[in-house]
N, C-alpha and C positions, 0 to 999 in steps of 0.2 A: 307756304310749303317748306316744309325741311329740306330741300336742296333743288334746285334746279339745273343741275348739269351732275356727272359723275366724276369722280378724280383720275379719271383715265379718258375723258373728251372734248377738253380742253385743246384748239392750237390759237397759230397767229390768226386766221379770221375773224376770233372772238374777240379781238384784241379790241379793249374800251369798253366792253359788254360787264356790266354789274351781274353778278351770277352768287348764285350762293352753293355752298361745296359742304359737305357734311361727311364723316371719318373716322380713321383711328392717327392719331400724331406716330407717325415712324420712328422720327428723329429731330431732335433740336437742335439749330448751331447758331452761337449769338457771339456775332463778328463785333462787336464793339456797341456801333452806333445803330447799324439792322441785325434783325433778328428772322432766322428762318427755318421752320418747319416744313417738313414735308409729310402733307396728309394723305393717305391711303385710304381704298376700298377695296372692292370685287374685281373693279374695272381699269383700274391703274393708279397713279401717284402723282399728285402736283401739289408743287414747291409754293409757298405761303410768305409774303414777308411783311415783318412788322413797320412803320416808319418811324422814325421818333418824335416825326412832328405829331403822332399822336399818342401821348405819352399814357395814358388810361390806359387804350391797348396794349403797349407794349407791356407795362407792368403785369397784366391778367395773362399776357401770351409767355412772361416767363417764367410764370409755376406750373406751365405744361409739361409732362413729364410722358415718356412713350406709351402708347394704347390708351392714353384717354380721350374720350371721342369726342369730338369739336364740330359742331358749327359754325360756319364763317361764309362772311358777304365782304363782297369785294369786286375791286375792277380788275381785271384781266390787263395784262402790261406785258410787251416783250421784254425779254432778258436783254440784256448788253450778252452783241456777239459771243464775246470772251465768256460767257457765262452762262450757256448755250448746253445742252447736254443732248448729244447726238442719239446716243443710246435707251431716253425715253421718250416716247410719243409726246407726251406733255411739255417735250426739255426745253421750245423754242420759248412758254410764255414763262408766266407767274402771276401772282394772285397779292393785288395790295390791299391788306388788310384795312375794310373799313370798321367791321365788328365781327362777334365771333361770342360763342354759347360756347359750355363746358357743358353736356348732355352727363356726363360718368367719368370719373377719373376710376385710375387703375391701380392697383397695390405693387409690391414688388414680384417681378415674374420669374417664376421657375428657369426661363428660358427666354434668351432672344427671341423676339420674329423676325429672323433672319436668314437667308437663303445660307450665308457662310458659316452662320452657328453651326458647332456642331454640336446634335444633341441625341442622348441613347432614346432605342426606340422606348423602351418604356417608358422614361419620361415624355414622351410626344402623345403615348398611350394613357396618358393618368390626365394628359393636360391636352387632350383631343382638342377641343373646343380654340385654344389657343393654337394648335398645330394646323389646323385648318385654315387660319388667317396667312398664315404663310404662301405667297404666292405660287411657288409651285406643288400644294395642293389644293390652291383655289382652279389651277388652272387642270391638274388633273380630274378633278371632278365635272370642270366643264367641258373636258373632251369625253367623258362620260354620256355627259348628259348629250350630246349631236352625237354620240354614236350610237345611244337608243333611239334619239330622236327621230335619225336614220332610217333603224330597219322599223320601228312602224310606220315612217311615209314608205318604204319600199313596199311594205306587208298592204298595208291599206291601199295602193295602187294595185296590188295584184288581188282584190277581193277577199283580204284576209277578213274575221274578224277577231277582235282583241275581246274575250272571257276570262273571267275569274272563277276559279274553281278552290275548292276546300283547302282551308290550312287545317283544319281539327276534321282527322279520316281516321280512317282503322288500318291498325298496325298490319303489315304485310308481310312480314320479316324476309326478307331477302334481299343481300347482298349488306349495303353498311346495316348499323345501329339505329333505330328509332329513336328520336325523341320521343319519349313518352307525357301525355297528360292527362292526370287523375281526374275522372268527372264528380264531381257531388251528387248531381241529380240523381248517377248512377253509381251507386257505391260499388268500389270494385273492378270498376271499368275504366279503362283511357281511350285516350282519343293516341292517334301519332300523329308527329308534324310532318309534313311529307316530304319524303328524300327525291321526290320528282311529281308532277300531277299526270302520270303515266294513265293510267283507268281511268280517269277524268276526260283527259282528251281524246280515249279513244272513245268513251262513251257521249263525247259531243260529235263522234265520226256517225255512230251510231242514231244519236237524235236527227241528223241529216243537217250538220253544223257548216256541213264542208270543207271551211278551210278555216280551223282553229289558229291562235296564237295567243301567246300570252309571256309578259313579262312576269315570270315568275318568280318566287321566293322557295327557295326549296333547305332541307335542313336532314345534315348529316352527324352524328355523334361518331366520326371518327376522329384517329390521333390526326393532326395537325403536321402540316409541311406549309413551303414557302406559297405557296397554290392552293391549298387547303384554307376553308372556314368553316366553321359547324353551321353557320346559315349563307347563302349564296346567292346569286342572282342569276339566271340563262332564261335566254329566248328559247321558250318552248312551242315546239309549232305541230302542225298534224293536217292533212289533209287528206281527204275521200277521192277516191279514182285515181290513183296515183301511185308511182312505184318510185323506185331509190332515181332513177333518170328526173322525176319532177320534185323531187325534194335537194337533188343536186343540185339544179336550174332557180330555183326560189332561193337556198341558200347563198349559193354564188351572188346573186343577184343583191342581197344584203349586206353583204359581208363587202363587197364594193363600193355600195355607198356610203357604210358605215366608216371604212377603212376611209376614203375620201374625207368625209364629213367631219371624224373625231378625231385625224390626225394627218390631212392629207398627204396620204398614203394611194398610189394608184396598184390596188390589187389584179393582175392580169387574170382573167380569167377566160375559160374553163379550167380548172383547178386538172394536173394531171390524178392520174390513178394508176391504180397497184392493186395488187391481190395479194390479201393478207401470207399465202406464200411465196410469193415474188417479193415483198418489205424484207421476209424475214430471210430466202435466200441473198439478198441484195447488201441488205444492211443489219442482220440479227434481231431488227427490232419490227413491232408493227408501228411504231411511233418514228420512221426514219426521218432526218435534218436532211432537206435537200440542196443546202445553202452550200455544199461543199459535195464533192467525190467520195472519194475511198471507198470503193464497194468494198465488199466481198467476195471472193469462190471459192465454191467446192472444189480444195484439190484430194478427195481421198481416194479417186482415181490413179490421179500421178503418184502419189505417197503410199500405194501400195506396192508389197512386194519390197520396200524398202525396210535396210537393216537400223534405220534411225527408231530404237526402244520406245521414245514417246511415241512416234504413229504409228508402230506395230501394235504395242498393247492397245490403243483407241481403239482402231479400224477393228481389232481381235473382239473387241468387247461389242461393236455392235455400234459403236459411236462414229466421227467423221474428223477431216482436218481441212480447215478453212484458214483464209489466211487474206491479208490486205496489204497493198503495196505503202510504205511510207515517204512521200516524196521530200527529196535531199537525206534520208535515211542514215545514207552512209555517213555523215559529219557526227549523228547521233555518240554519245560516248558509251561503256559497256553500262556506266550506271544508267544511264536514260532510258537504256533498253530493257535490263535485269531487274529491277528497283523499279523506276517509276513508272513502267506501263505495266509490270505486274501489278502495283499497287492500288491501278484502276481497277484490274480484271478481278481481283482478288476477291471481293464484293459478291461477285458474281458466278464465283462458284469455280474459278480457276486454280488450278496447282502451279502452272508454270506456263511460259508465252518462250516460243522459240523464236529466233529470229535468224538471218540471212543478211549484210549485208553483200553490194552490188557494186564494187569500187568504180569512177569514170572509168577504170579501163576494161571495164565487164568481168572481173573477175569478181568472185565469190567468196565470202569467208563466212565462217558461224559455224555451228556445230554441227546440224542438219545438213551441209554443204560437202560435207564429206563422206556422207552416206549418200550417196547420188552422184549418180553421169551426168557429166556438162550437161549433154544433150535434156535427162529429164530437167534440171536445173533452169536451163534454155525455157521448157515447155511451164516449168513453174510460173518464170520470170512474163511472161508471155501474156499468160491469163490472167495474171495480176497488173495488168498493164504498166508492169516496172519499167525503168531503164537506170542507165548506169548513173551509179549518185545517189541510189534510192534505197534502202533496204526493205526487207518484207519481213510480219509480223504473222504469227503462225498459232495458230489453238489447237489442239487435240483431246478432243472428250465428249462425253454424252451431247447431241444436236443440241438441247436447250442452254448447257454449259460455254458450251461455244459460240452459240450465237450470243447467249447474253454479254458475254466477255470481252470479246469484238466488237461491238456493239458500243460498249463504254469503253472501249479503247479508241473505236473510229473516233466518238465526239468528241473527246479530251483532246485529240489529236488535229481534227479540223477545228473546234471552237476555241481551244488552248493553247496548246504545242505549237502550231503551224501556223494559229489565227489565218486559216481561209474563210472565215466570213467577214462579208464585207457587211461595215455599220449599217442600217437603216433597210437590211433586204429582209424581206418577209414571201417564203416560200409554201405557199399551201397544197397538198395531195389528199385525196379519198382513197382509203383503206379499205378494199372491199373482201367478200367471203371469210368472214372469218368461220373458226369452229365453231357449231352451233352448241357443241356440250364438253365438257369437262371432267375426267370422273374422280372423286374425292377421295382417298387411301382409307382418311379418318372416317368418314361418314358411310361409306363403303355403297356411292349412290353415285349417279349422275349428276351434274348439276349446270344450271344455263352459264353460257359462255358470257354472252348478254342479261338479256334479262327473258322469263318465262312467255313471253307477248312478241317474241319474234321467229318470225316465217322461217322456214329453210328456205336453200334454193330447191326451186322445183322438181332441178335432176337428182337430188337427194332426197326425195320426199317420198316416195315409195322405198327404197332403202331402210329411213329411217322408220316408217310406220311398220314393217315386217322386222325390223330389229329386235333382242331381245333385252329390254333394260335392267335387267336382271345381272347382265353377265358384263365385266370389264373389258373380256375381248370381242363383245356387240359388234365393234366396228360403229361404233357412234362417235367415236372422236373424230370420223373421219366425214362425217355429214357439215355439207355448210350452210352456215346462217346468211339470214339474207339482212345481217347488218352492214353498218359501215360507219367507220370513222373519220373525222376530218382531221388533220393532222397538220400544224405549222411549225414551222423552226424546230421540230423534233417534241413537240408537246404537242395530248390530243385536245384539242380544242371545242370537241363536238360530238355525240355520238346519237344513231338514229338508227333506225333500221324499217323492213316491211312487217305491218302488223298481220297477225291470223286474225283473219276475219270467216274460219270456218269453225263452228262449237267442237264440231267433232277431232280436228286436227288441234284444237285448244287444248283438249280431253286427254291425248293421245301423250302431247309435251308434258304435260301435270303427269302424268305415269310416267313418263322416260326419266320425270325429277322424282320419283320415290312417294307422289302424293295419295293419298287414298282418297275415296270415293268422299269421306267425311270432312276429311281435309282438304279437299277441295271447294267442298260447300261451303266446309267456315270459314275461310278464305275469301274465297271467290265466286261465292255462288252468286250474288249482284250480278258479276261480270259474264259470268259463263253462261245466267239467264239470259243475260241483255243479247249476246251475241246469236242467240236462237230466233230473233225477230226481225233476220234480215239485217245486216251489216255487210259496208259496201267494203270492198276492196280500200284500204289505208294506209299509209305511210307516215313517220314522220321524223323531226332530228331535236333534238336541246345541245346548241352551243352555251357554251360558257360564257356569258360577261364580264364576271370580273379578270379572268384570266385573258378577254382576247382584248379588254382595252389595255389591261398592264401591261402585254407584248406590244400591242401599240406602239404606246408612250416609250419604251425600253427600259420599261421597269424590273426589279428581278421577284419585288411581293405584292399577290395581288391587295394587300393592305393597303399601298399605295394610292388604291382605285377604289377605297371603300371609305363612305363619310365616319364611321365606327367600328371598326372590326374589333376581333376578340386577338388576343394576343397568341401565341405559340399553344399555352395551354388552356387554351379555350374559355379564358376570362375575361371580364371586363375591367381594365384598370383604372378607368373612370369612373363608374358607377359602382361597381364592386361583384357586379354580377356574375358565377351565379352565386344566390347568398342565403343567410338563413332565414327561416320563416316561423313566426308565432306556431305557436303549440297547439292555439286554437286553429288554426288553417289548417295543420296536419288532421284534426280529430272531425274536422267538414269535414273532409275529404276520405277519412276514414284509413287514414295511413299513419304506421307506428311506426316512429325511429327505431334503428337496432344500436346496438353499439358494436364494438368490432369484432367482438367474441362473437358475434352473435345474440346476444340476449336482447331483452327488451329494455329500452329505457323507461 
């Protein structure tokens, strides 16, 4: 055998036991007369010593040099007390060298395998392979792996079953970018990589699947963020007879054992809930942190009627003044207040952030402060749950301005400023009702809020079928969708909704999106056949994985939690990927380079 035990299962029980250990050499340190290596795996690290009464060994153990990987037999021996290493599982033994194989030595390394090296990401990204050995990505990958491992023992106890569906489907265009791929067979035609197996699962709703899932691979051609990869990993799931109440119940149910399993984490659940606008009166956002305070309120009640010029002209224009209390506010200085939270808001579509502070002895100062009677001041101070010590932070302008502004002021504020969250808390909410439609300036159309395969609520459902899609003041922005989001530490981590499982209420949404009768068939005519032959009532959600074990772990890139990722700009700095191809592959496939003018090469 190449090894019988791992470098991380070693203790004093074993002590006397001949074992053999197989590795990479960490490190060498040769004290005179002994000599010791400490060899590494997947599983942990034990310390190796040479003796000199065996001089052959020793000589072959001192041209080891770091990462070359050795085999070795030997007896197990306690350490002397004194040399005893509390802080590794392995630290009470060691291993007396009686022999020992050189399987591959190593060249010189770009980079330490070292937890304290520091090294840039793209060198970790060119040298993957090496960057993996490092234990705290060995270890993130095996909290990985129990946290999928997880939700399919959870899915397979509740009668899931796990299918695979199409990586090579037809482009659908809606919402990101397609991957696109040329077929040969069919000159002229591609396949797309799919940005979700959306019509897949519902059409295994439809074959009488019941209760789909699957670990899917899903692939997006957008720009890149710290959360962002062009191909990705979510638990896709779908189930028949079922509404947002039983895709809640299944989710929860996962995402506990998964949290337990791959980082033990105890997720409390029932997850609270919110309605997409109670998120956005509360917190500006539908993605709200609940790991901290600081609401928000509407004060353009109190702030009317007032001669303060900023929330005259707002409230004049048709817009609102909201505002959030900042606790110990007052110690705040004028630049902290003027400068750096504008500097959030700015982002966001803000002109200026008024403020108010609230001295301990209740009095008032700022510029707003003086346009108002104690008393409304009082009624301001109130609803913002202030007290003295505190100052308040103020918006005025169009509702979406404001809330987005506030919004990124609340988090900088609780996650930065203030640091109210506390390490290691993880708070998750379900975003329910959002808009079911959206309508485009540019495109001069409606367009799914979601995606084109979700229900309204049902007290919208007549509203919106007598709507007219034609016109911007339909009153269609004000229909809700019967999606929903899951939401943790202020990122959404999940989205799902209830499917139409009626052809004709299918029909009605492809019109309210500007589709024609033709455009629907080359689309989706598959789909909108399949739903004519009896489909049951369906549900279903795709949480993220790469994103909810990197929250996990308290990682800030889901890179972290991926064996390969693509770098910021969607390349492979290992491989080289993506890269050029023979001239003859182009001329299969029947595809001409351009060059930038446009011409033909």
């Amino acid at each position: 055998m190449k090894r019988t035990h791992t470098c991380g299962e070693l203790r004093r029980e074993h002590e006397g036991l001949t074992v053999t250990l197989a590795g990479w050499a960490q490190n060498r340190r040769d004290h005179g007369g002994l000599m010791f290596i400490d060899l590494r795996d997947r599983y942990g690290l034990t310390q190796i010593v040479f003796d000199p009464a065996r001089p052959e060994t020793l000589k072959l153990g001192q041209e080891v040099r770091s990462e070359w990987v050795l085999q070795v037999t030997g007896r197990v021996a306690p350490r002397p007390p004194e040399m005893a290493n509390p802080k590794l599982a392995t630290g009470e033994i060691e291993l007396a060298v009686e022999s020992f194989r050189v399987f591959s030595r190593a060249c010189a390394l770009p980079f330490e395998i070292d937890e304290h090296a520091r090294v840039g990401e793209e060198a970790r990204l060119a040298h993957r392979y090496l960057d993996l050995r490092r234990p705290a990505m060995q270890a993130n990958l095996a909290a990985r792996h129990r946290f999928v491992r997880a939700l399919r023992e959870t899915l397979d106890g509740l009668g899931f079953l796990e299918i695979e569906t199409p990586v090579l489907a037809k482009s659908t265009p809606e919402g990101a970018r397609d991957y696109l791929v040329p077929s040969r067979v069919h000159p002229g035609r591609f396949y797309a990589l799919p940005q979700s197996p959306q019509l897949f699962k519902q059409l295994c709703m439809i074959g009488g699947c019941d209760r789909y899932y699957q670990i899917a691979r899903c692939f997006r051609d957008e720009d890149l963020r710290a959360d962002r990869q062009p191909e990705f990993t979510q638990l896709d799931l779908e189930m028949s007879f079922a509404d947002e109440e039983d895709v809640f119940a299944v989710t929860e149910a996962c995402l506990k054992n998964a949290f337990r399993q791959g980082g033990g984490v105890e997720a409390a659940i029932p997850f609270p809930r919110l309605t997409w606008k109670e998120a956005m009166a509360r917190y500006g956002c539908d993605k709200p942190d609940l790991r901290f305070g600081l609401e928000l309120s509407d004060l353009s009640d109190l702030a009317a009627g007032s001669d303060f010029k900023v929330f005259r002209s707002a409230l004049a224009a048709g817009g609102v003044v909201k505002g959030l209390a900042i606790p110990g506010g007052d110690a705040f200085s004028r630049r902290e207040l003027d400068v750096e939270l504008l500097e959030i808001a700015k982002p966001h579509g803000a002109k200026g952030l008024a403020w108010i502070k609230i001295s301990p002895a209740g009095e008032y100062s700022g510029a707003p402060a003086k346009f108002f009677p104690k008393e409304r001041l009082d009624a301001i101070r109130d609803r913002l749950a202030a007290k003295p010590g505190d100052a308040l932070a103020f918006s005025a302008d169009r509702a979406g301005v404001v809330n987005a502004s506030l919004a990124a002021v609340r988090n900088h504020l609780g996650q930065v400023k203030l640091g109210l969250v506390r390490p290691g808390s993880y708070r998750f909410a379900w975003v329910t009702d959002f808009p079911a439609f959206e309508w485009s300036p540019e495109e001069r159309r409606w367009q799914s809020a979601h995606h084109p395969f979700t229900s309204v609520n049902e007290e919208d459902r007549d509203f919106m079928l007598a709507a007219d899609p034609a016109r911007e003041d339909s009153g269609l922005d004000r229909v809700r969708s019967a999606a929903y989001d899951l939401v943790l530490n202020g990122s959404e981590v999940a989205s799902g909704s209830v499917r139409i499982h009626d052809s004709r209420l299918q029909e009605k949404i492809f019109r309210v999106l500007g589709l024609s009768e033709e455009g629907i068939r080359d689309r989706f005519g598959f789909f909108t056949e399949a739903l004519g032959y009896g489909t049951p009532p369906h549900a279903g959600i795709a949480p993220g994985i790469d994103r909810l074990v990197a929250m996990l772990l308290g990682l800030d890139s889901i890179r972290e939690v991926i064996a390969f990722p693509k770098n910021a700009r969607a390349a492979d700095l290992m491989s080289g990927a993506p890269g050029e191809v023979e001239a003859r592959q182009l001329r299969e496939l029947g595809i001409a380079r351009l060059e930038e003018d446009g011409a033909k090469a």
